[in-house]
Backbone bond lengths (Angstrom), bond angles and torsions (degrees), N, CA, C in turn:
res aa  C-N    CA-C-N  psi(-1)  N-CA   C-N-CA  omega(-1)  CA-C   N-CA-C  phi
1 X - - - 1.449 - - 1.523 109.46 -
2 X 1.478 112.21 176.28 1.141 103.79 -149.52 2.018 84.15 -110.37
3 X 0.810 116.38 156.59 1.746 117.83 175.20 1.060 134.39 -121.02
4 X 1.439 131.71 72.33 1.796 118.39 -162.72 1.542 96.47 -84.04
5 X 1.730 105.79 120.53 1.335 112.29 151.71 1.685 130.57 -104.55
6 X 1.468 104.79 130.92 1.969 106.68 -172.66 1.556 99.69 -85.05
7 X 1.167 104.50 179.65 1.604 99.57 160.73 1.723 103.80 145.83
8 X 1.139 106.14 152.25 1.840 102.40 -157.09 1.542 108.67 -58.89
9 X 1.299 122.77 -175.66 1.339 123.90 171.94 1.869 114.08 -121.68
10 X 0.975 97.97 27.79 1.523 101.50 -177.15 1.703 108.17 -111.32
11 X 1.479 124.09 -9.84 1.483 113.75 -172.50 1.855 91.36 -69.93
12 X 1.431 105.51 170.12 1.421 107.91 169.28 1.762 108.07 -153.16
13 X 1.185 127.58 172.65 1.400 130.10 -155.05 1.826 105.93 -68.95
14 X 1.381 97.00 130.19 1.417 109.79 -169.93 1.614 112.77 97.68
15 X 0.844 118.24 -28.51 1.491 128.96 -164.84 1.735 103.52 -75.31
16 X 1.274 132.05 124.47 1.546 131.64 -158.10 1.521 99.00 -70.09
17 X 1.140 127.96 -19.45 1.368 117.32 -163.99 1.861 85.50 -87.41
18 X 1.150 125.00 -53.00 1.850 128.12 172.31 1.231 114.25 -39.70
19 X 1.828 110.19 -26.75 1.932 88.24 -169.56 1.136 84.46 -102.57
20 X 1.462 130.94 -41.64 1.613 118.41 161.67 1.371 121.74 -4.51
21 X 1.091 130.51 -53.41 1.625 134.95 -132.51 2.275 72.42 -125.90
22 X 0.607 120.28 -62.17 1.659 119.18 173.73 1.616 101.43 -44.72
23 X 0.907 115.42 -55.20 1.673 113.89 -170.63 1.437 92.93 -54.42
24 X 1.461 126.39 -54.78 1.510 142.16 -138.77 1.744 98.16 -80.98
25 X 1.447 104.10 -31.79 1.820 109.11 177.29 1.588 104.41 -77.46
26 X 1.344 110.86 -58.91 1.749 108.88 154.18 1.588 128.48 -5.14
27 X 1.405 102.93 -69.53 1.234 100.17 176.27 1.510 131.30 -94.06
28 X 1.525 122.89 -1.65 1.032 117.82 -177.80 2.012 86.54 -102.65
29 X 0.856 134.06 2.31 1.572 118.76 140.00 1.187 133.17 -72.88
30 X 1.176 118.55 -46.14 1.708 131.59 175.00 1.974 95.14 -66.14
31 X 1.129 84.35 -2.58 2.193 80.66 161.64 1.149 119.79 -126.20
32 X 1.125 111.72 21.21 1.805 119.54 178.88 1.588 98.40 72.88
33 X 1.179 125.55 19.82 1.703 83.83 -173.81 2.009 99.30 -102.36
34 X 1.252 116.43 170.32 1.765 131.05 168.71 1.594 94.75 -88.54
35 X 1.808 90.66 116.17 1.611 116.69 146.43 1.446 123.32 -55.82
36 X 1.442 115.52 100.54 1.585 93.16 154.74 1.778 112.27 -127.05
37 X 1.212 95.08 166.69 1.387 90.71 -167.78 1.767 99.87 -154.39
38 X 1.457 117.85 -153.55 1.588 121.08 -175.74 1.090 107.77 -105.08
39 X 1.710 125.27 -3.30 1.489 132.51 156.09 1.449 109.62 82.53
40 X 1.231 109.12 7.31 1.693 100.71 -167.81 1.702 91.44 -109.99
41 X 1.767 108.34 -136.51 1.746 103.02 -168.79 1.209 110.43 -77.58
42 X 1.574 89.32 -136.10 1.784 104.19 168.45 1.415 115.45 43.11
43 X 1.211 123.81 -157.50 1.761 118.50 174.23 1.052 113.47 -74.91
44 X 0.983 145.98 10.56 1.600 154.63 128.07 1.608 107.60 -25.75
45 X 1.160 109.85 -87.97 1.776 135.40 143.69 1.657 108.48 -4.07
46 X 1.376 85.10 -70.13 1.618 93.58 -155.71 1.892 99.30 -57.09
47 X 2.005 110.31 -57.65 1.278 117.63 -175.96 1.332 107.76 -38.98
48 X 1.258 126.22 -28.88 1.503 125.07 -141.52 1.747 79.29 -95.63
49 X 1.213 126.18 -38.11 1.380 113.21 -156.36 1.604 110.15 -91.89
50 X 1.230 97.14 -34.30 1.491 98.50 175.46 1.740 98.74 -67.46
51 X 0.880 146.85 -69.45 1.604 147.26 -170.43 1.764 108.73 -44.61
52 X 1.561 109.76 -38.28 1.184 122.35 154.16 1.616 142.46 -60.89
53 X 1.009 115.90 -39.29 1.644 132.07 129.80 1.275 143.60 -49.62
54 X 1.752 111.04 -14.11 1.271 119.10 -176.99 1.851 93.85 -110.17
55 X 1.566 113.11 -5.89 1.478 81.88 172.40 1.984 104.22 115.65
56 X 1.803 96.91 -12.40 1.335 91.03 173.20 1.698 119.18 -119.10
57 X 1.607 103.90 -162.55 1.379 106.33 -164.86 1.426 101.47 -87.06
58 X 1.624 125.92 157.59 1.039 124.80 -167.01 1.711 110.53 -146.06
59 X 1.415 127.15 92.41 1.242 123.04 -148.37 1.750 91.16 -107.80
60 X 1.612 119.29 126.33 1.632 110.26 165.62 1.560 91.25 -112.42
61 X 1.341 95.74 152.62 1.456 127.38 168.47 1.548 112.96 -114.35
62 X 1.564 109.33 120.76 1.358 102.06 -179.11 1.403 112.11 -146.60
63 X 1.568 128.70 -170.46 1.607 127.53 -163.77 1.131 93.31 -164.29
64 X 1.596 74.46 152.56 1.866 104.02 -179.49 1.525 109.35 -56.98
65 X 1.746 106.91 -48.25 1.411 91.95 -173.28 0.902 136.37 -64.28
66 X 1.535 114.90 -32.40 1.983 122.71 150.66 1.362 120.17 -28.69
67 X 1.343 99.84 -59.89 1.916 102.16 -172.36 1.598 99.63 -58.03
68 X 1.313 113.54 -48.77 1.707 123.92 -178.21 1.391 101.37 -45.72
69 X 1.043 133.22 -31.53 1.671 143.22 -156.41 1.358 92.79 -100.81
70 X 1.180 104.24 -75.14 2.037 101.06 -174.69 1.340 109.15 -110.77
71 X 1.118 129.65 164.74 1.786 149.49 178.66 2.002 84.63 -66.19
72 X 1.048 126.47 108.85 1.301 102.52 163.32 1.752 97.46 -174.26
73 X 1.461 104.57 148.84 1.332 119.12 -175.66 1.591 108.70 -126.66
74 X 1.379 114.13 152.01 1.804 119.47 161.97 1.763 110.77 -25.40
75 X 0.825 127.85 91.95 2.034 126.69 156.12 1.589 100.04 -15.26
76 X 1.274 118.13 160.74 1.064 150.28 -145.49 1.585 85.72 -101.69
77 X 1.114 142.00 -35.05 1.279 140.14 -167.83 1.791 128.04 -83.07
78 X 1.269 97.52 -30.89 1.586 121.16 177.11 1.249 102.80 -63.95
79 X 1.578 123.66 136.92 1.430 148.62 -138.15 1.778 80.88 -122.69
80 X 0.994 98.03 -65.66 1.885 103.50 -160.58 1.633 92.27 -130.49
81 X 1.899 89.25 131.88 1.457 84.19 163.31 1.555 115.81 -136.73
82 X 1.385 111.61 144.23 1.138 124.78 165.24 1.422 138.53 -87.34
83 X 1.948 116.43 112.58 1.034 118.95 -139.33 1.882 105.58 -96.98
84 X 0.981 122.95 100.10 1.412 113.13 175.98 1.401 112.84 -91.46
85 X 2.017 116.29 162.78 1.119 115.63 168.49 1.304 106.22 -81.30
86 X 1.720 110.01 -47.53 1.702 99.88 -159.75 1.735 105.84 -110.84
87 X 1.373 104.13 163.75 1.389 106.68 172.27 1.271 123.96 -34.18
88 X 2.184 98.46 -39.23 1.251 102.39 -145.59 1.533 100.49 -94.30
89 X 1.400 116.90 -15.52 1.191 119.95 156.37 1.651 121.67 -50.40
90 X 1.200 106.80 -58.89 1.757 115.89 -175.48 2.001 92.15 -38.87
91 X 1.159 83.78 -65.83 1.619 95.98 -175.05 1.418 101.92 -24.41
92 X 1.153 109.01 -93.29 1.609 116.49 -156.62 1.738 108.57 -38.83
93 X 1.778 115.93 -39.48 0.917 113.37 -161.79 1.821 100.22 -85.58
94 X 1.277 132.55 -30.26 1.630 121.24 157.65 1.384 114.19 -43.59
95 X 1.980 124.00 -50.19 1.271 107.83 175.34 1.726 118.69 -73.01
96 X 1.131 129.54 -36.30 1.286 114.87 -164.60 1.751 102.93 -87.79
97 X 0.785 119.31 -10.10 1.718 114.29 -179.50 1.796 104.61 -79.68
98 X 0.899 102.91 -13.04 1.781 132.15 -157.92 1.615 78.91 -80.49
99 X 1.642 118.01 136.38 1.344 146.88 129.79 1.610 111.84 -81.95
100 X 1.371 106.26 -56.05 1.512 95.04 166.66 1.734 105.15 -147.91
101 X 1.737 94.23 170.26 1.662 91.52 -169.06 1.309 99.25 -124.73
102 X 1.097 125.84 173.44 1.754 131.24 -169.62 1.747 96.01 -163.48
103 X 1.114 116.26 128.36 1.295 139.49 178.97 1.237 128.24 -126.28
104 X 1.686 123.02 77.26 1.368 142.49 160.71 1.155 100.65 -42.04
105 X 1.627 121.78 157.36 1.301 151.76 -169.62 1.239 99.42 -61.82
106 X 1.693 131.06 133.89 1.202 131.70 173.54 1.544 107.47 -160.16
107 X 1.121 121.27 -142.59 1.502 135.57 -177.59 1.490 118.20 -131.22
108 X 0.975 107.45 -158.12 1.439 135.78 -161.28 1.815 94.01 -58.09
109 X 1.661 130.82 -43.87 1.010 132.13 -165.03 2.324 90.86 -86.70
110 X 0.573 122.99 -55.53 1.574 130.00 -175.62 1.353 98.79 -59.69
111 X 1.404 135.35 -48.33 0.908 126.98 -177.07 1.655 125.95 -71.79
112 X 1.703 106.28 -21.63 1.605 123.93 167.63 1.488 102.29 -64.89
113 X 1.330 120.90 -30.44 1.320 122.24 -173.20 1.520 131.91 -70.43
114 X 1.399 94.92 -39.93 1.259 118.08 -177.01 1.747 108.58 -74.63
115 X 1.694 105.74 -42.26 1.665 94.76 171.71 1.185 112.20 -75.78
116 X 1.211 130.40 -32.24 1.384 134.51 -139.73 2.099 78.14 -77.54
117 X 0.821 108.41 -84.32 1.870 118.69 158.33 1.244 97.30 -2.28
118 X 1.587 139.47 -91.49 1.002 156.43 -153.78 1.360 111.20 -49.01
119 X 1.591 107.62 -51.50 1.482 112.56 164.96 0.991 125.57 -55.64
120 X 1.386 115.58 -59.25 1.824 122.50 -173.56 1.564 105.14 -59.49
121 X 1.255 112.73 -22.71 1.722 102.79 168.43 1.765 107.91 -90.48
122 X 0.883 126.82 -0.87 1.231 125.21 176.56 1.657 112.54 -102.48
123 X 1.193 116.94 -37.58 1.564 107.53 157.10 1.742 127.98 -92.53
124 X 1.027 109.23 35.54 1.408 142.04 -166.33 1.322 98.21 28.90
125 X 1.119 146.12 74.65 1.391 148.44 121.22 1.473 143.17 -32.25
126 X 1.593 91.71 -54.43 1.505 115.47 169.10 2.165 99.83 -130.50
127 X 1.286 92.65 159.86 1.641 94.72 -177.78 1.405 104.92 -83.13
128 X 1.435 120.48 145.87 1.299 162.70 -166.35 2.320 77.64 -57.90
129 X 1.622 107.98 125.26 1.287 107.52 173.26 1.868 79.54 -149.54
130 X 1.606 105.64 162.52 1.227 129.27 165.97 1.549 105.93 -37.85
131 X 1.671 140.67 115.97 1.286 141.48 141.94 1.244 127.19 -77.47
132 X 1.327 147.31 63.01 1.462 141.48 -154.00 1.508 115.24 -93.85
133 X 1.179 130.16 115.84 1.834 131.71 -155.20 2.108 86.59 -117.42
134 X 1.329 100.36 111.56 1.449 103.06 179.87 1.493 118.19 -102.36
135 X 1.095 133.26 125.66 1.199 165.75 -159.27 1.586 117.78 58.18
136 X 1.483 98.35 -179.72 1.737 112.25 -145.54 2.181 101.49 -63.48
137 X 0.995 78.79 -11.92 1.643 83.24 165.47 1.584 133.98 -36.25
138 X 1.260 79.30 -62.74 1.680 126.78 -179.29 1.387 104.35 -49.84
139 X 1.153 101.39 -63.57 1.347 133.97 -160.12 1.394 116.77 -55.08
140 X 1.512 90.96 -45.43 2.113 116.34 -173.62 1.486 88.52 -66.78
141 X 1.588 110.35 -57.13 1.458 114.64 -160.20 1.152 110.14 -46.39
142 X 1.410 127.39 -59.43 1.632 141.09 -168.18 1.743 88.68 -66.84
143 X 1.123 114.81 -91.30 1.576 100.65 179.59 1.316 128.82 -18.18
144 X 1.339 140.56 -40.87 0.840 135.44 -179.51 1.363 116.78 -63.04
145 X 1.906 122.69 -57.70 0.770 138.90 150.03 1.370 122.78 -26.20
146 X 1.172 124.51 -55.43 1.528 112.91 -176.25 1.496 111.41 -82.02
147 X 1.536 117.42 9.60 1.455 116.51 -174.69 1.554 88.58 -94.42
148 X 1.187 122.80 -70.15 1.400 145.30 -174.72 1.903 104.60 -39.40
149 X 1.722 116.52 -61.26 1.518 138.95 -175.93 1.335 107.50 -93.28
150 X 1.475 129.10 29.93 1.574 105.03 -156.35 2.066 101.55 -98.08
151 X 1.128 98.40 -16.78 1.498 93.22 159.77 1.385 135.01 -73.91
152 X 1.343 117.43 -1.10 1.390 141.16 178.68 1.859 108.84 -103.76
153 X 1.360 99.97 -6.32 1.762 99.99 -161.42 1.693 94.39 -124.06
154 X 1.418 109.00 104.30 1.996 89.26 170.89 1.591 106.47 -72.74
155 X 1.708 99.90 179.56 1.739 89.45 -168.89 1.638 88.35 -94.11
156 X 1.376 125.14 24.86 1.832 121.56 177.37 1.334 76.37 -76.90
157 X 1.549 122.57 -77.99 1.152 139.15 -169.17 1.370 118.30 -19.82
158 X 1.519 117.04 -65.79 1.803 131.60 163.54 1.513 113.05 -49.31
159 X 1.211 122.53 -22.11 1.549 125.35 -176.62 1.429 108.93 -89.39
160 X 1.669 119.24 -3.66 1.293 123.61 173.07 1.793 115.41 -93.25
161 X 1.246 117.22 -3.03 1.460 120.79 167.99 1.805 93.65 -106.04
162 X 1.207 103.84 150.46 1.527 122.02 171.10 1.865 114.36 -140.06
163 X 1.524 94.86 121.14 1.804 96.91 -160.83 1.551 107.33 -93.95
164 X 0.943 126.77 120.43 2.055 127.60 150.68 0.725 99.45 -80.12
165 X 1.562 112.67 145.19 1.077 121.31 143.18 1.983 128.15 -87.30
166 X 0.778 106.99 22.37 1.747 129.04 161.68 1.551 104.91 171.75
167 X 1.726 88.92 178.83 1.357 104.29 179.53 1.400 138.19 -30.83
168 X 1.552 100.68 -60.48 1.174 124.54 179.87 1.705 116.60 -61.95
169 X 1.397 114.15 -25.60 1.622 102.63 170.70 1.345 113.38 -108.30
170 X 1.385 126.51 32.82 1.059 148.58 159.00 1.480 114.11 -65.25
171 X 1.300 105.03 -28.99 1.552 104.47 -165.88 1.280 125.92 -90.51
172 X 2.055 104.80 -10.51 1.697 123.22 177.65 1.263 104.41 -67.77
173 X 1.833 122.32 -16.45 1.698 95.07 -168.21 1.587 91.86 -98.52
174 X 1.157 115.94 12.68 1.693 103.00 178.68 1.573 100.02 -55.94
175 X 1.256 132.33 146.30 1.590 134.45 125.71 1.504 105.21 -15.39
176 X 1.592 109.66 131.76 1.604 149.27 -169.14 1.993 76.95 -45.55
177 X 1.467 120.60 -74.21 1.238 156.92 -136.18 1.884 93.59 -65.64
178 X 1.702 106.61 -49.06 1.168 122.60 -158.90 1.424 109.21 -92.29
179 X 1.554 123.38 -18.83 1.282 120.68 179.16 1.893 123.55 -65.49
């Protein structure tokens, strides 16, 4: 299967949130599945290398307007890359190439991802695939939100994010087929 992982671009080597996202490419190779990701640093980087080190495929997707924004090229780890102009392109093509998505701790850009995702499977746009938001981060965020918004949120709706609390139990919400 195919794997889009989000996740900020600021961790760097050694740093727990970097081997995090390295451990997390690790194992979704040693399961057959294709890395894709935004191809640039941070756990971007890291997913790509750990999945790349374990022996699997490693696809980044990236855009002009990023590079336009920062000095930055595809990581050293990415197998195939896919070249977009706009953000909003990259976007669509991480979610719809996606069997399932997994979303390490990030910011303001990971976190656009994850709703923007969340929605388009909720007004059926794109078909209903695994959303997995890993660690307690995640977790506060959505909680909070549905304490504060929860008359605006059905719990069908809440049953479409699924939380780990790390890497490693990330891998129970795969599909029976996909784990």
């Amino acid at each position: 299967m195919k794997v889009t992982v989000f996740g900020g671009a600021s961790p760097q080597t050694g740093q727990p949130a970097y081997e995090d996202a390295c451990q997390l490419g690790t194992i979704l190779a040693r399961n057959g599945h294709t890395v894709l990701t935004g191809g640039y640093l941070g756990t971007m980087e890291a997913v790509s290398r750990g999945a790349a080190e374990a022996g699997g495929y490693v696809i980044g997707i990236t855009c002009e307007e990023i590079e336009n924004w920062r000095s930055v090229r595809a990581n050293a780890w990415v197998h195939e890359e896919w070249r977009c102009t706009s953000l909003q392109e990259r976007l669509e093509k991480l979610m719809t190439a996606a069997d399932i998505v997994i979303a390490l701790p990030g910011g303001v850009g990971t976190f656009t991802e994850i709703t923007l995702l969340w929605n388009r499977i909720l007004i059926a746009s794109l078909p209903p695939r695994p959303l997995i938001l890993i660690g307690s981060g995640w977790h506060e965020v959505f909680q909070t939100f549905f304490s504060q918004f929860g008359s605006y949120i059905t719990e069908r709706d809440r049953r479409l994010l699924s939380f780990a609390s790390n890497v490693g139990e990330a891998i129970r919400f795969f599909p029976a087929q996909a784990g």
